[in-house]
C-alpha positions as CSV (number, residue, x, y, z in Angstrom):
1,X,114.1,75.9,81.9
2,X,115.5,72.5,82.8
3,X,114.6,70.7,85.6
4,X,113.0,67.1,86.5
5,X,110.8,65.6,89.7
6,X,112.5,63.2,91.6
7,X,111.0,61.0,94.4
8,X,108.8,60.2,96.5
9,X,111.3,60.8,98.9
10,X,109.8,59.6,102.6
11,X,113.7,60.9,104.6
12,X,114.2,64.2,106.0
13,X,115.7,66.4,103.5
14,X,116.8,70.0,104.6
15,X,116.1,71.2,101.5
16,X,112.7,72.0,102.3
17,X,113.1,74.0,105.3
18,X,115.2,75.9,103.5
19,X,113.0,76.5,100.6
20,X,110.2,77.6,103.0
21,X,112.2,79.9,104.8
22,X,112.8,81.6,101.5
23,X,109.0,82.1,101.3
24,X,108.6,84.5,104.0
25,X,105.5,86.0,102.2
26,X,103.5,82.5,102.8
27,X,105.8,80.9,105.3
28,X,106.6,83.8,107.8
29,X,105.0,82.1,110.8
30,X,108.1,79.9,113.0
31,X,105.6,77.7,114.9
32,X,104.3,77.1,111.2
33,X,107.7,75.9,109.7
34,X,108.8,73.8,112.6
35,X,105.6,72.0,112.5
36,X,106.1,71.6,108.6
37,X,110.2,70.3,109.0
38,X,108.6,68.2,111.8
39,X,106.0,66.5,109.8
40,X,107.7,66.5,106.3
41,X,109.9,63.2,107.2
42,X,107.8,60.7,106.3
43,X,105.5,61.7,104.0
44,X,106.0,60.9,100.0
45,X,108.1,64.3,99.3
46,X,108.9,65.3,95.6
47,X,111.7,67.0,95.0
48,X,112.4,69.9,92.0
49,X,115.8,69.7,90.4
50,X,117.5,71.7,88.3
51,X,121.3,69.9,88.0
52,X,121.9,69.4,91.6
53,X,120.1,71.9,93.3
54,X,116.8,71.6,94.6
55,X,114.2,74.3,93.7
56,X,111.3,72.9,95.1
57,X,109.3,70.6,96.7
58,X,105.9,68.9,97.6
59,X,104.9,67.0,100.5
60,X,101.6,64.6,99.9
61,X,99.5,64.0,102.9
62,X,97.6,60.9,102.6
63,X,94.5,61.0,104.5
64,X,91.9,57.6,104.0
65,X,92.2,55.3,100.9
66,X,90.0,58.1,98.9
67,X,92.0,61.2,99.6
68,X,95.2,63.2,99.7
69,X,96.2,66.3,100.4
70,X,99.3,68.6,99.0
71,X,100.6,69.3,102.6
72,X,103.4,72.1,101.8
73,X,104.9,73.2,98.6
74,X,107.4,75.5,98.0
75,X,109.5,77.0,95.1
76,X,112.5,79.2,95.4
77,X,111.1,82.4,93.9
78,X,113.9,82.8,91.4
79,X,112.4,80.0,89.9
80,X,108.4,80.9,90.3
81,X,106.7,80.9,86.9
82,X,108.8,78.0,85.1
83,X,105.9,75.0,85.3
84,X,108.2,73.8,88.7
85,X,104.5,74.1,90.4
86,X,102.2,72.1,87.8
87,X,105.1,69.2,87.5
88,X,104.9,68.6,91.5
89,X,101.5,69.0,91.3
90,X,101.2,66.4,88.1
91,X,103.8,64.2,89.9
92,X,102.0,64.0,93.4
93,X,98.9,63.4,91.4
94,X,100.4,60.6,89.7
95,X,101.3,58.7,92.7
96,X,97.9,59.1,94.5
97,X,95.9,58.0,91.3
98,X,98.6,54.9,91.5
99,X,97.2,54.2,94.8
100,X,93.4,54.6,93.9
101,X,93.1,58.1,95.7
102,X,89.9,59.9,94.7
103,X,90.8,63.2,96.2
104,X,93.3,65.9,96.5
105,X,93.0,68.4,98.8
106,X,95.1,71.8,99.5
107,X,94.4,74.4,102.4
108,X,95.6,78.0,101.6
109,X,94.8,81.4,103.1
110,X,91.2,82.1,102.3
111,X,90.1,84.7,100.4
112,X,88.2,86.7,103.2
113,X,92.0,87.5,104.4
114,X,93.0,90.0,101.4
115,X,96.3,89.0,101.1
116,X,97.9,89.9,97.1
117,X,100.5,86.7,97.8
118,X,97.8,83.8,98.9
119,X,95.5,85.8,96.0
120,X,97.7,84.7,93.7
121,X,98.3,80.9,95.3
122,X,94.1,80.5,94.9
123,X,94.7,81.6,91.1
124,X,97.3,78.7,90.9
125,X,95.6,75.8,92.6
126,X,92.5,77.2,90.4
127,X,94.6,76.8,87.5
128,X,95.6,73.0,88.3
129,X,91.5,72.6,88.6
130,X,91.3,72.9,92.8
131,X,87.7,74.6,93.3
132,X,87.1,75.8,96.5
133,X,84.9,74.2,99.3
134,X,84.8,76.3,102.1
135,X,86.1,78.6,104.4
136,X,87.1,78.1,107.7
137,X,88.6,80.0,110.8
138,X,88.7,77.3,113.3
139,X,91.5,75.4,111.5
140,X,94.4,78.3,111.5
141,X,92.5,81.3,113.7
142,X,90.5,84.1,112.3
143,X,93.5,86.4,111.1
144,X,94.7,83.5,108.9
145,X,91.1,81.8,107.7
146,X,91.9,78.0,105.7
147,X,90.4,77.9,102.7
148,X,90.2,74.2,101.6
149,X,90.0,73.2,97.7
150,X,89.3,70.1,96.3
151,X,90.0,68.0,93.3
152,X,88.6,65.2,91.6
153,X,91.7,63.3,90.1
């Protein structure tokens, strides 16, 4: 498949919003997706391309000068297993080595919550080499436990 990473974008692009709310198996919650459209303008936003039409997307969360964290991602399923996922991810750590980040960071259901989607999102970040830190309810609540892996980069 053809596609290329474009950005970082820091505008609002509706693109994302819409991407998530074709997600509904990780992004199902409302309060959850207004909060991402709300927070996604500004932050260094990649954009997946395949001719004109955006497929996916990655919003990086800079935290401190030693650490980042992949805030949302999201690929339109009909494009899920293409390498759409490892580019953002290889683009977004790009720019945060370029800026002498130490870190990456992504939260994600934990595993304590046994949902088959979010089973399969641990596999991935696992993949990239996330490894998991720890497990925490007090972030999201206890039906949706955070599960926050890290990265050397």
């Amino acid at each position: 498949m053809n596609f290329n990473i474009e950005g970082p974008f820091f505008e609002p692009s509706g693109d994302c919003e819409r991407i998530l709310r074709a997600l509904p198996d990780w992004f199902g919650l409302e309060a959850a997706l207004q909060g991402y459209a709300e927070t996604i303008p500004g932050l260094p936003t990649f954009l997946a391309k395949t001719g004109q039409q955006t497929v996916g997307f990655l919003s990086l969360k800079l935290h401190n000068p030693w650490s980042a964290e992949i805030y949302v991602m999201g690929i339109l399923p009909a494009f899920h297993h293409n390498g759409i996922g490892r580019a953002l991810i290889e683009k977004a750590e790009e720019h945060a080595k370029n800026r002498n980040i130490e870190y990456l960071q992504v939260k994600t259901l934990g595993p304590s919550n046994a949902d088959a989607s979010y089973a399969k999102t641990r596999a991935f970040y696992a993949a990239m080499g996330f490894r998991p830190l720890e497990e925490f309810s007090q972030i999201w609540d206890e039906n949706n436990p955070c599960l926050v892996m890290v990265k050397r980069i």
